[in-house]
N, C-alpha and C positions, 0 to 999 in steps of 0.2 A: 446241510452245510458240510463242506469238506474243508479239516482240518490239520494244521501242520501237527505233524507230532514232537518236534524237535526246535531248538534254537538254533544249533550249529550251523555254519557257513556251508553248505557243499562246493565244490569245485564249480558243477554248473551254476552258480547261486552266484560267484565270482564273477563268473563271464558275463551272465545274464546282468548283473550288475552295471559293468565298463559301456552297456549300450546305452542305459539311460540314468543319467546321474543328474538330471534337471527337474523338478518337482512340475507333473505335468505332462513331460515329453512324452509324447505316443498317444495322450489320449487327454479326454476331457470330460471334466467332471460335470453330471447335469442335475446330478441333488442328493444331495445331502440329509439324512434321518441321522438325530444327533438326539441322543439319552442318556443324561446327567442322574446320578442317583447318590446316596450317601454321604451329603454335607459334613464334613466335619472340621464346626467353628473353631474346634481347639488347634488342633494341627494341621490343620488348610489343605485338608484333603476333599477328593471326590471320587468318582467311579462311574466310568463312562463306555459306552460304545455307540459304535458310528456306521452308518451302512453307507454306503458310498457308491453311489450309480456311474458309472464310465461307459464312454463310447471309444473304442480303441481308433485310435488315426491313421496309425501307421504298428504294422506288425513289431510284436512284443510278449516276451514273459518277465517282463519287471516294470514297477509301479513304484516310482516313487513321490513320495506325500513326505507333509512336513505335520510337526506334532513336537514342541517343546516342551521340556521337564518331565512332561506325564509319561507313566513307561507303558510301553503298550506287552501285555497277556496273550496274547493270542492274535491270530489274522487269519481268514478262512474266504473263500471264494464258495458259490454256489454251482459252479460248473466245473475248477480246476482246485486239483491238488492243492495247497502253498509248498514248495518245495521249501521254503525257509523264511523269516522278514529277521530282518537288523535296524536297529536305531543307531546312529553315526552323527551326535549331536543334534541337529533339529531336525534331522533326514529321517523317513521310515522307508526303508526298501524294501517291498514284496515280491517274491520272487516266485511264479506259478511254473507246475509242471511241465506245462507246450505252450510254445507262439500264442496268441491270440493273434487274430486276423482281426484288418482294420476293418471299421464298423460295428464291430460287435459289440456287443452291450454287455457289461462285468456287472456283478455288486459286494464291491468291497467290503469286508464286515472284518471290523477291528476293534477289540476289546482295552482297555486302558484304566488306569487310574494315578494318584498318588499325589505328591505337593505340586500344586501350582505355579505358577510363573506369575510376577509381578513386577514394575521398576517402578522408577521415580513418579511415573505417571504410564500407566499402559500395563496391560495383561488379564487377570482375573485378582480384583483385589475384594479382601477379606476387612468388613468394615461394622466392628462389634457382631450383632447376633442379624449383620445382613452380607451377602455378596453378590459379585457382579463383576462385567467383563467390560472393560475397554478395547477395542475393535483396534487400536494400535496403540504403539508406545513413541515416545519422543524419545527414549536414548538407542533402542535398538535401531539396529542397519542390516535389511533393510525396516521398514516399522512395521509391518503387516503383524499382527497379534493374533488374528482368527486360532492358530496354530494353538495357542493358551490353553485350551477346553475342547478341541476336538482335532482330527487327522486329518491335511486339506490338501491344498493348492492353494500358497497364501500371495494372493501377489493380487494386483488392481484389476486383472484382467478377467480372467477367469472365473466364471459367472454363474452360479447354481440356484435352482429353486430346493427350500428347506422344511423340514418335517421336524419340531423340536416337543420333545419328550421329556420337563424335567418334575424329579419327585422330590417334596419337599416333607416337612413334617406337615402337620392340619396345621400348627399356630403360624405360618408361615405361607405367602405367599410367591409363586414362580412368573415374573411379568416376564415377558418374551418379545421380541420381532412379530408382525404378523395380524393374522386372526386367530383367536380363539377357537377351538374345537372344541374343545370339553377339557372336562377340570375332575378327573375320575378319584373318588375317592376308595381307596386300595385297602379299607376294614382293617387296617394294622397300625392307626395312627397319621399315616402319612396318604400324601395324593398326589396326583399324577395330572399335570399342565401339559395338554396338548396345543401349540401352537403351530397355525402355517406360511409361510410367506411363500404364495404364489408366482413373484416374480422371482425374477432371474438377478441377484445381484454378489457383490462380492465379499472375501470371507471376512472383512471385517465390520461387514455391517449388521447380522444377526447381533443379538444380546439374550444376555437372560439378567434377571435383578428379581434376587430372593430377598425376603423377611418381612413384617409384620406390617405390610402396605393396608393404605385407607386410598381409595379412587374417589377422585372429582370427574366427574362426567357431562359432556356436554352434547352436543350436536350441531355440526354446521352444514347447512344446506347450500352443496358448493354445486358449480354450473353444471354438471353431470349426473348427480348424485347425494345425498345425504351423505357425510362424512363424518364418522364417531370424535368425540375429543376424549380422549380418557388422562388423567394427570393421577401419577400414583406418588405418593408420600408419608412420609413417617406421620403417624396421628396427630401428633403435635404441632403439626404443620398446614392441618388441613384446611383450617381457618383461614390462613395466608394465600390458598390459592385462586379464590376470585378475585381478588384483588389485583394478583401478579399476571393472571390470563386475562385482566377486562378486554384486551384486543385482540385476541388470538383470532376470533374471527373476520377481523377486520383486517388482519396480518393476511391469514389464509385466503381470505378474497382477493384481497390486493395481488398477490402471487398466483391465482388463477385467472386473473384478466389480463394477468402481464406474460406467465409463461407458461399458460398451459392449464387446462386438469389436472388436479393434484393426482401426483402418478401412482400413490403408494395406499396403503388398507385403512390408516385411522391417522391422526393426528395425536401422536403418543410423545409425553415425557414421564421421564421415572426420575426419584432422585436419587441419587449419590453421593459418596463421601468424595469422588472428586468428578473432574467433568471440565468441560460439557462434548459431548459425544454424538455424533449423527446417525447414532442407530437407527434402521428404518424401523419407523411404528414405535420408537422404543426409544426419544430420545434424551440422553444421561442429562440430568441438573445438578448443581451442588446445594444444598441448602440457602449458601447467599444468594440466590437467585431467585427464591420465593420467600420476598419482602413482603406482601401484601399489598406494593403500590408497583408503579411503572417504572422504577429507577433503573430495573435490571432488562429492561424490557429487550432491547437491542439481541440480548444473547438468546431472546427464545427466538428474533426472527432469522436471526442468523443461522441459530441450527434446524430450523423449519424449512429456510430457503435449501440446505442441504438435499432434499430431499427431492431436486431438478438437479442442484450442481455438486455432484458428489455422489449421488447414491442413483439415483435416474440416468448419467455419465455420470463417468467415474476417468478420474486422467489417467491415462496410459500408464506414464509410469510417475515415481513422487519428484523427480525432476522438474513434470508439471502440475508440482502441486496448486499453483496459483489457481488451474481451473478448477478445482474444488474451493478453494479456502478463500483466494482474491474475490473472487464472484459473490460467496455467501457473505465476507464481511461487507460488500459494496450494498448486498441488498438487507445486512445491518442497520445501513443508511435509508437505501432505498425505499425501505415498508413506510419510512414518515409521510412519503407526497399520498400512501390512501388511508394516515391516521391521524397524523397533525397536519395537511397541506405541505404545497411544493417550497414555499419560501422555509418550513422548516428544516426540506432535505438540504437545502442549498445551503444554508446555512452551516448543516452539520457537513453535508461534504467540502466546502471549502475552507474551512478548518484543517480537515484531514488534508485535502490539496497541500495546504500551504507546509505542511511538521512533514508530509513526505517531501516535498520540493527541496525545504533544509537540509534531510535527512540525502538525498540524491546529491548534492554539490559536493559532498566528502568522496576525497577518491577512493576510500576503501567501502565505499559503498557504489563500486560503480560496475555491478554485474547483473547478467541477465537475467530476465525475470523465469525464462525457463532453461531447461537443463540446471535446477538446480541441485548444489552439492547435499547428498543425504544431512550435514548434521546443521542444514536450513532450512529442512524443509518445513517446518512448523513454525519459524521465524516472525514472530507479531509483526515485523516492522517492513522487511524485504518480500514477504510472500502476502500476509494477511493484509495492512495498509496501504502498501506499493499497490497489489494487486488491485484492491478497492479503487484505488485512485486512478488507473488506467483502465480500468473498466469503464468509472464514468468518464475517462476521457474520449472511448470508443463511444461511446452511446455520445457523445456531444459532434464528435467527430462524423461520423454517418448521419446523424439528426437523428431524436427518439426512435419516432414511427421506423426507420429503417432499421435502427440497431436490435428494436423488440421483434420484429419481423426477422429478421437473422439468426437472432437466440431461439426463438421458436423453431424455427429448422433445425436448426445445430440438435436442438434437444428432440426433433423429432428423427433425425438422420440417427443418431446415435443411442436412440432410445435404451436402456437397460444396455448397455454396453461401454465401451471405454471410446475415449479419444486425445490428438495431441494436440500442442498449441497449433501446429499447421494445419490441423482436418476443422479447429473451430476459424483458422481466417478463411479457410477455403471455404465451409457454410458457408460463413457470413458472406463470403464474396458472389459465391451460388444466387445467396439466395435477395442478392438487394441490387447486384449490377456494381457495388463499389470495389472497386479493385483494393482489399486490403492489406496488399503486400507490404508497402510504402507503411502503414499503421506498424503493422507486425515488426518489422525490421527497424523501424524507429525507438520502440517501446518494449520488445519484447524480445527480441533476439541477438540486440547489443544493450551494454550497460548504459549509466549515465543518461540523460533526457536531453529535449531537443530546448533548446532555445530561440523564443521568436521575439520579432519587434518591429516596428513602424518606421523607420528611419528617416523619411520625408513623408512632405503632405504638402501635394500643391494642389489649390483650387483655382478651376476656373470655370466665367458662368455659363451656361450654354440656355439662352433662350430664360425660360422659369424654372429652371433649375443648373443645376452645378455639378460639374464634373471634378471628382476628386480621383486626385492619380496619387499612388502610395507605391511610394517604397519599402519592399518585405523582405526582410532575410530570416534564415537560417542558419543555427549553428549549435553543434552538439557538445555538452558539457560530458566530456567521457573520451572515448577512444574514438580516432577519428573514426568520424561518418558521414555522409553526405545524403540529407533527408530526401526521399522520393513519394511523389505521392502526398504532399503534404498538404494540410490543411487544415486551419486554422480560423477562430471570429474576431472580423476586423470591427470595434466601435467607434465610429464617427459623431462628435461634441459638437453641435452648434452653437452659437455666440447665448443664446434664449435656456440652454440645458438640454436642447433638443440629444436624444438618442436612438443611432441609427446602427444597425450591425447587420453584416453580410460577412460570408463565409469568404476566405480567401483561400486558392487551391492552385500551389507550383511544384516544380522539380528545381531541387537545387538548392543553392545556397542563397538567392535572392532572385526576384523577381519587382516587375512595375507593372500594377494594376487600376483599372480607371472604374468608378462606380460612379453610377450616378446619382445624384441625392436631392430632396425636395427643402434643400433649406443647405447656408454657405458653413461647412465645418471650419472648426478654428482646432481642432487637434485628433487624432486618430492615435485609436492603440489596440495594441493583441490583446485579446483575452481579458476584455474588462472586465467580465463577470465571473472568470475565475474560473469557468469550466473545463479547463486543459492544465495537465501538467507538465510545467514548462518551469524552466530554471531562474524562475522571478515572482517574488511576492507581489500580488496588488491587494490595497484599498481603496474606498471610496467615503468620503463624507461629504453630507452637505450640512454646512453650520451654520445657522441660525443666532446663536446665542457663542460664548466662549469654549473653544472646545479644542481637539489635540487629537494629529491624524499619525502613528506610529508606525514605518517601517523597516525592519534594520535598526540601521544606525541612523536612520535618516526622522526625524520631530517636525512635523507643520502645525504650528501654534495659530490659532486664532484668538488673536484676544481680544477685539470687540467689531462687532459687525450691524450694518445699520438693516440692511435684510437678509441677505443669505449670502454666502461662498461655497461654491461647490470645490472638492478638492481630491487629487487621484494621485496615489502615489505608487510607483512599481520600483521595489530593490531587485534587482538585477544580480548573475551570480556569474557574468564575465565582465571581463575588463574593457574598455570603451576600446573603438575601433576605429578611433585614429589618432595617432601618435603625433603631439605638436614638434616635435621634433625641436627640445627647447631646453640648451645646455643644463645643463645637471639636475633634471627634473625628471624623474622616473613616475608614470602614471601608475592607478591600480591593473594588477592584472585579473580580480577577481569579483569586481563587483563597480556599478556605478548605479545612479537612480533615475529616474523619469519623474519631475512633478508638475502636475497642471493645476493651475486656479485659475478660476471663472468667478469674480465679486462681481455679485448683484448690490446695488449698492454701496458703501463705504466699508472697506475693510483694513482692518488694523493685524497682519499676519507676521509671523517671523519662523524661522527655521532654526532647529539645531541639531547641527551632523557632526556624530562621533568619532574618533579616531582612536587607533589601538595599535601596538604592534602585538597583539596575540596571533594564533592561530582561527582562522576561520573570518578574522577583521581584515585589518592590514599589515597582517604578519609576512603578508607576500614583498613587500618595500621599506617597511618599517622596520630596521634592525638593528641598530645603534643610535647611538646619541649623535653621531653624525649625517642623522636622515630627519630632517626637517620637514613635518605634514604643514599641504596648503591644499586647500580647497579651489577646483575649479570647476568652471561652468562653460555650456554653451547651451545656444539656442536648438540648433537642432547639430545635423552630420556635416551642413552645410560651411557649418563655421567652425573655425580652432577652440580649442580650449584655451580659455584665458583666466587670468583669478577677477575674482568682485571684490569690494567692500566686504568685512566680517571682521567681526573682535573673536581674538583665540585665547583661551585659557587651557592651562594642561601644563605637560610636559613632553617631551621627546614622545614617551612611551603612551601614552594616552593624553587625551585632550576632547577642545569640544569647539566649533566655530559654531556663531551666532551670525544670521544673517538678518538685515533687517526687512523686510517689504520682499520675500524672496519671489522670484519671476519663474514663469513658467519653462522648463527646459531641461537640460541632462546633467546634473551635477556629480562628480567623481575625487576621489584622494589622490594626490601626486606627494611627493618627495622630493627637495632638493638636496643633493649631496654637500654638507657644509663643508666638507675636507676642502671640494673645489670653491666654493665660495667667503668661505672662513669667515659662516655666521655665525654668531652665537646664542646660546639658547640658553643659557644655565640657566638657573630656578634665582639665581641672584647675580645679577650682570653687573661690570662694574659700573655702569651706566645704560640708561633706557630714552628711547625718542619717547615723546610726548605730546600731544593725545595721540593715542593711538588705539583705535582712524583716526585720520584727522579728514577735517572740510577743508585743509588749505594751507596750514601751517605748523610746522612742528619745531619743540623746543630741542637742543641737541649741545653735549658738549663743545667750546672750546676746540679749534684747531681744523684741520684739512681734513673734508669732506668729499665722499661721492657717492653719488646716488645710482642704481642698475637697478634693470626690470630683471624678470624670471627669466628671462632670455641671457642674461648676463650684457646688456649692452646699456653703456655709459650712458646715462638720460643727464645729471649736472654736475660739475665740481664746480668746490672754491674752496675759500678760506673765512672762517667766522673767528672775532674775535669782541667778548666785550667785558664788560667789567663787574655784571652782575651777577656774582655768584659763580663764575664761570660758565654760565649757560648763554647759549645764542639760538636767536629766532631766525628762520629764510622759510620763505614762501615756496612752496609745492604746488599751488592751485591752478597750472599752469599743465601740471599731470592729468592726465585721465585716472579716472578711477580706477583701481585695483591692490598689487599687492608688488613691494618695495623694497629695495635692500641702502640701505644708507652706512656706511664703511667708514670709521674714524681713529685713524692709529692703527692700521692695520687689526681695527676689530670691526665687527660687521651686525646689525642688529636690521628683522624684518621688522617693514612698517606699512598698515595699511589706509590708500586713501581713498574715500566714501564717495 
């Protein structure tokens, strides 16, 4: 080895500097021998050197590497001089005697030691009489951590196979990345953990976890090969781990029928004092994790599946981080259809569908899922749950068989390498024929989500069967955009419960589709089952007995039934799309509902829809005391919004309408402005009509009356006068049903008739 003699900067040390100042530039690293020695629990030190194999790129005498806190001793090449190296914060610049020519193969050898790096979560943390490395941090920028414990190239891309060397005392165990080599005991107390990871991956996925480990060991015999289980833990824990692994093998199967041969050496966890961590071969647990039962189960499959989406590819940059993190926490989900069945995946993913759907309608949640900003990219909600919930919306969207057929490729095209969100639609589009542009640019490369829906349903018969023509649109809660490509599952309701669903596939903002069907539908809707993320909650009951279907603001009460009710309810998170155009009555602009029932039998149903002026309710129309909530309805797009029958309780600012026998169709919040109507609403009027609904007749003060619909147009005047009590009775029965304004003294009170 030939060695610097000196620290000082020389003049050519400067120059050679100015050419490559990017960690990386000129050349690439192909492995990594990394030898940790010297633990010291008390003041958080270590002592380390690193041999560092390169292939030069492009002609060069400077190398620069990253290496944080630790100070690096020395730096020596085995062919060139080192003319000088400098640390300049996380920088290590080596600076050799002559060019190297591209091609040629170095090995960097760099001495080091001293306090470690740590934050709030990431680096090498010191945890009682154990320690261990996190592969990245959440507060640094960019997060790449490899740098913590040894001299690298710390970025996603850049990819080495690793020789790790660490010495411990004998009471003390070194778990690593990898395979095991040998475990040399060094006749001075301490021993020497040889470990190797033959693949090629990136610098934050090595590990090492020292101190007083007990292994549970297993074996699962995966489609290729026998694959070791090794689970390492404090003694005290040891008991806990059959319990917490009963499924690992059933996890691990499940994830080699779906993507592949397990790509990596063993199926390894280690624990830790925090976590959890995708080390290959090595992955970090926190103690809560090993309960002894399934509770925490989710987080082992999560950082298992890592090890295709993350460590097998790896995203380009943490921009995309979704394809690391979205993907693993989807197959979170996923591992349930091969350990509890598919109704329990559905179950759990459409839970998750619907808290990111909420989560999506806020505008300050309305950004893309990649390119994102560094201090989101570990973001539980934007990257981890968004991402899970468009992932299953991709697999529902291509149909399984297609989308597992595409992940397969992706993960074979990019094997042990890196990729972006545009190299995984291009697979996918590669490899199944679906053009995924339209998906991508919907979901992934602008904020906000798309919104669909059914907007007509005409049937007609043809022969023994029925031709059902639907009307489809689309429309993006977010920044305008205009869906291409799109496609969506339409479900078709027969009058019997019959359920029929076909995929619907347009350009644009709406389209009119004809399916044909073996039985006469009486209602069609997007996404009954829930498998797409789209800017509308649904549920489904069927009631038998007394029961309550909840969504939103929106309550379907059964309260007694002689066989069954089926009942389907979608809250919606835009504002209905057609304006009755009906003086001083402002619609929502933020939400309306869809509810269907189907009684088998005698059913006794009723509804109740809430109002609010909060933010996020009807905060968008409701804003004074001189905004009057009324409920309206219609049947389908076909007809105007009009009001029904309902008793309202509340106030201005919140309230509640009760409907009685509520019918199938699209119900929404409107507003009238009482400044122009000069209703009154106070919580104590000096007078009130009575009953109210009425069937027909209501009692009213003494004096000059007149009656106006929502419209504002005169329906009766006159004059009541009698002697009992000052109250006077006139018939209404003569009205259609709905909702009233009755004006007396120039005051004004809503009335409604059933």
């Amino acid at each position: 080895m030939k060695r610097t003699l000196t620290l000082l900067i020389t003049l050519v040390a400067l120059i050679s500097c100015a050419k490559a100042q990017t960690p990386g530039e000129n050349f690439d690293v192909t492995h990594y021998e990394v030898r940790l020695w010297d633990f010291d629990f008390t003041n958080h030190t270590l002592q380390g050197e690193a041999f560092i194999d390169i292939t030069v790129t492009a002609p060069t005498d400077t190398f620069v590497l990253e290496l944080k806190s630790l100070t690096v001793t020395d730096a020596a090449t085995e062919t060139y001089d080192v003319t000088s190296f400098q640390q300049e914060g996380d920088f290590l610049t080596i600076v050799i005697e002559e060019t190297a020519s591209a091609g040629e193969t170095l090995t960097l050898d760099v001495r080091y030691g001293g306090n470690t790096f740590s934050e709030t979560w990431g680096g090498v943390e010191w945890w009682g009489d154990y320690v261990y490395n996190l592969g990245v941090g959440f507060d640094s920028q960019p997060h790449n951590l490899g740098k913590t414990w040894f001299p690298c190239v710390d970025n996603f891309t850049d990819k080495a196979t690793y020789s790790l060397y660490i010495t411990v005392t004998n009471d003390k165990k070194a778990i690593c990345g990898g395979n095991l080599v040998n475990n040399f005991n060094n006749g001075d107390g301490t021993s020497t953990w040889h470990w190797e990871i033959p693949q090629v991956v990136a610098t934050y996925h090595p590990s090492f976890a020292i101190g007083d480990y007990v292994a549970w060991t297993d074996t699962y015999n995966g489609i290729e090969r026998d694959i070791p289980i090794e689970v390492y833990v404090k003694p005290n824990q040891i008991n806990s781990v059959p319990g917490t692994f009963v499924h690992i093998k059933e996890i691990a199967s499940f994830y080699e029928e779906t993507f592949g041969p397990y790509p990596f050496n063993r199926i390894g966890y280690v624990c830790t004092g925090k976590g959890c961590m995708e080390h290959i071969d090595n992955i970090a647990i926190t103690p809560g994790i090993i309960t002894g039962n399934t509770t925490q189960e989710e987080y082992l499959a999560h950082e298992l599946s890592h090890m295709y989406f993350g460590n097998k590819v790896t995203c380009s940059t943490a921009g995309d981080m979704w394809l690391n993190e979205g993907f693993a926490q989807f197959c979170g989900a996923f591992y349930r259809v091969g350990v509890y069945g598919e109704d329990d995946f559905q179950e759990t993913i459409s839970n998750l569908t619907n808290s990111i759907a909420s989560w999506c309608k806020n505008e300050a949640n309305w950004i893309p899922l990649n390119n994102m900003p560094l201090d989101m990219t570990y973001d539980g909600t934007a990257i981890y749950d968004r991402g899970a919930v468009i992932v299953n919306t991709m697999m529902n969207y291509m149909g399984r068989e297609n989308f597992l057929n595409g992940i397969r490729h992706y993960l074979d095209l990019y094997d042990y390498g890196a990729a972006t969100s545009e190299q995984l639609r291009d697979a996918l589009t590669e490899a199944t024929g679906i053009d995924m542009n339209g998906f991508f640019d919907n979901y992934v490369f602008i904020g906000g989500i798309p919104h669909y829906n059914v907007d007509l349903l005409n049937v007609t018969p043809n022969g023994t069967q029925y031709d059902a023509q639907i009307k489809i649109s689309y429309w993006h809660v977010g920044p305008s955009h205009m869906g291409m490509n799109n496609r969506v599952e339409v479900t078709f309701v027969g009058a019997d419960g019959q359920l029929y669903t076909e995929m619907a596939a347009w350009d644009g903002m709406e389209d009119e589709q004809t399916f044909s069907l073996d039985f006469e539908p009486i209602a069609a809707f997007v996404d009954y089952y829930n498998h797409f993320l789209d800017a509308k909650l649904d549920k489904n009951l069927t009631a038998t007995a007394s029961a309550s279907l909840t969504q939103g603001k929106f309550k379907a009460i059964v309260n007694s039934v002689t066989d069954s009710t089926m009942l389907h309810l979608e809250d919606h998170f835009v504002g209905p799309d057609n304006d009755p155009e009906i003086p001083y009555l402002t619609l929502s602009t933020s939400h309306f509902w869809n509810f269907f029932r189907n009684d088998f039998g005698d059913a006794d149903v009723s509804a109740q829809i809430t109002f609010s002026n909060s933010n996020g309710v009807d905060g968008d129309i409701i804003h004074t005391e001189n905004d009057s909530a009324v409920l309206l309805y219609r049947t389908n797009v076909n007809e105007q919004w009009h009001t029904i029958p309902y008793t309202q309780e509340g106030n201005w600012k919140m309230g509640r309408f009760t409907v009685t026998n509520p019918q199938s169709g699209q119900y929404t919040i409107g507003v009238i402005d009482k400044t122009l109507m000069d209703v009154n609403e106070n919580t104590e009027p000096s007078w009130r009509v009575y009953p109210n609904p009425t069937n027909g007749v209501i009692r009213i003060p003494n004096g000059e009356y007149r009656i106006t619909n929502i419209m504002g147009q005169t329906l009766k005047t006159g004059h009541v006068e009698t002697s009992y009590y000052g109250v006077s009775t006139i018939d209404v029965s003569h009205l259609a049903p709905g909702t009233y304004f009755i004006s007396i003294n120039n005051k004004t009170q809503k009335f409604v008739i059933q």
